[in-house]
N, C-alpha and C positions, 0 to 999 in steps of 0.2 A: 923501544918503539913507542912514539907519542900516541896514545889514546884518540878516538874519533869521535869528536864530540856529538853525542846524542842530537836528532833534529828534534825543534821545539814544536808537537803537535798542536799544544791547545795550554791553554798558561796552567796547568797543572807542574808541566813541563818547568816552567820558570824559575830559575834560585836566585836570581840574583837581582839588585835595585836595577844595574844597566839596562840588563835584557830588557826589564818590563820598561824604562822608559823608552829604549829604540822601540817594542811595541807600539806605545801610546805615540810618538812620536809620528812614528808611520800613518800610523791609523788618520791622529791629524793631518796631514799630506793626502792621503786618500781620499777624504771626504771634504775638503777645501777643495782640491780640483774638481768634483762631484757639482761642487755649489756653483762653483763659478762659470762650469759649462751650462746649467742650469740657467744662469742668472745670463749669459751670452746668448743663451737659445731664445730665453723670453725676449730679450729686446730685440733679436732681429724675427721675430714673429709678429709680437704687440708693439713695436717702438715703445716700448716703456719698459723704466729698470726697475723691478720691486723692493731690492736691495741696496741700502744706503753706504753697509760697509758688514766686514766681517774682521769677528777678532777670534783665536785661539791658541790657550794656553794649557800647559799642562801643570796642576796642583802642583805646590811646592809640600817637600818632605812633613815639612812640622805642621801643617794644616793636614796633609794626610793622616798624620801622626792623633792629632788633636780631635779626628773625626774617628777614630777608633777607640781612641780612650773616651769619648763621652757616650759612646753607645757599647761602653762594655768590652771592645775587642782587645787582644792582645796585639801590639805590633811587630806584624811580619808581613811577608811577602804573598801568600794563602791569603789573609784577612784584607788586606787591601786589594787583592783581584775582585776578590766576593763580595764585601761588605762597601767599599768606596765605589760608587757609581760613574763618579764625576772630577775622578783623575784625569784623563783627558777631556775637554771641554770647547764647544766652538759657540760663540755667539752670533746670531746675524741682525742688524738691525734695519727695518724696512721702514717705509713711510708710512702707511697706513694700518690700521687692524684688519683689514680686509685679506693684505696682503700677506699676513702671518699666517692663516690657512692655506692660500695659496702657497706659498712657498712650501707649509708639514705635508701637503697634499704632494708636491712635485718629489720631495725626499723621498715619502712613502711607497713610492712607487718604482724606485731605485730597483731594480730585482735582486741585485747581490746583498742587501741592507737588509738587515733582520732587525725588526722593532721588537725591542723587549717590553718597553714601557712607555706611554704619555701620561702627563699630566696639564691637562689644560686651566691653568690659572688667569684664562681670561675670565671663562663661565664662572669658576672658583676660584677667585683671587684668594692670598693666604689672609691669617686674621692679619696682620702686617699692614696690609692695602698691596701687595705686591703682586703684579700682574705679568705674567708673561706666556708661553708655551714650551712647553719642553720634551723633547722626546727622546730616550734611550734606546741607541740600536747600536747594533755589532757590524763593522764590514773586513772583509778577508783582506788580510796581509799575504802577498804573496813571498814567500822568502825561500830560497836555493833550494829547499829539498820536502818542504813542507807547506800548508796552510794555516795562519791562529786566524781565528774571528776574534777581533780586540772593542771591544766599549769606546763608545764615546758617549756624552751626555751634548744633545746640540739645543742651544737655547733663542728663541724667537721671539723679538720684542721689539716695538715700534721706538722712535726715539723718544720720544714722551719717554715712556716709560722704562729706557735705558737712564733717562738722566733721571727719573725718580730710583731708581733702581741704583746708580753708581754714589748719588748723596745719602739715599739709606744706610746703605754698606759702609759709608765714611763716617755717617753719626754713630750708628751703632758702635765700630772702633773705638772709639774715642773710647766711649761710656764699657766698653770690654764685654757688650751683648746685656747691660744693665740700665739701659736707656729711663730717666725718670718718664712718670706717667706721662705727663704732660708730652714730652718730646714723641710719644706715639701714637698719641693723639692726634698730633699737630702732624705728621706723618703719613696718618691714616689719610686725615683731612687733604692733602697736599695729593694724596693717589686717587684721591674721587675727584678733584681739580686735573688731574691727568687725562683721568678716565672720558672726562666730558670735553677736553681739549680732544682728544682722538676722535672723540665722535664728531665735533663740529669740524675740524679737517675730512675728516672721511667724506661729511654729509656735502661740504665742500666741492671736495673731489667731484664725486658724482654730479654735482650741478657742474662742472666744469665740463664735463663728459658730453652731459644734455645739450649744453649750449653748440659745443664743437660738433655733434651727431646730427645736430635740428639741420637742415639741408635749406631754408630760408634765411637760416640768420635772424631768426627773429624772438628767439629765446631768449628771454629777457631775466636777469635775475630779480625786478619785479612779479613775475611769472610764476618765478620760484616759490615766493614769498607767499605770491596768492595762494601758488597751492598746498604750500605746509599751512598756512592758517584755515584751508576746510579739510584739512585732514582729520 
């Protein structure tokens, strides 16, 4: 008589590579549809889309691999539920910085989404120059006879600073995380040039806003100008 295979309560449960990828797997499907209703609610609310695009992937084995052995861990199946945060992964990238709270704000609020952790690397960008928002939370996989709440790690950044952010990761490769001085420098430099591109879009924005709100028409972007210079 064929054995009943045990239901998977919670990834203690887990032995095997498969399982936990259909996990992560899932998990991305669940909260991709979460965003994207999200992202359809706003615009037929505000006619406006905060979201430019979303991508999500799930860690490959040997960067798993590679992030356990340089913090000590031994590799298994236990050590990568616990100690790897950001096996499964969703990015979203919006237009403005503004818009990156807005959106951690509309997640946050999900009631079935459990925040484990943020890290706001706008206020604190890393020593790097690297700026983004990040937040760790768990949402329930529903599966035939049980519930697992599975990790995702969901990361929020403007384009600015996805394309600072995608040419980092590509220099750094190169150089195998041993980048000369100079090239972090020039790095750093290139994220404060980011940093103040988003501000002048933003600042942008909002005179855009002013003008289309003013009910005369007569908002002028000299007007603007007057009044950030008595500011």
């Amino acid at each position: 008589m064929q054995s009943k295979t045990l239901p998977i309560r919670n990834f203690e449960d887990v032995d095997s590579w498969e399982t936990l990828m259909f996990l992560y797997n899932a998990a991305l499907k669940e909260i991709g549809t979460k965003i994207d209703i999200l992202n359809d609610e706003f615009q037929h609310i505000h006619r406006y889309n905060p979201i430019e695009h979303v991508k999500s992937r799930i860690k490959k084995p040997e960067s798993i691999v590679k992030k356990l052995k340089k913090n000590g861990y031994e590799s298994s199946i236990e050590n990568m539920v616990k100690y790897v945060n950001d096996i499964a992964g969703i990015r979203i990238t919006c237009s403005f910085t503004s818009d990156i709270y807005r959106i951690a704000d509309m997640i946050a609020k999900q009631s079935d989404l459990k925040i484990l952790a943020l890290k706001d690397y706008m206020k604190h960008p890393k020593e790097s120059g690297y700026q983004s928002y990040h937040m760790l939370v768990t949402v329930p996989i529903f599966l035939s006879d049980s519930v697992v709440d599975t990790k995702v790690e969901i990361q929020i950044r403007t384009v600015a600073q996805d394309f600072w952010a995608s040419l980092e990761h590509k220099i750094y490769y190169k150089f195998e995380g041993n980048a000369p001085d100079f090239i972090s420098e020039e790095l750093k430099e290139c994220a404060k040039i980011v940093a103040q591109l988003d501000a002048k879009m933003l600042s942008l924005n909002e005179s855009i806003k002013k003008v289309e709100a003013n009910a005369s028409g007569e908002y002028t972007y000299q007007d603007e100008k007057n009044k950030q210079s008595l500011a």
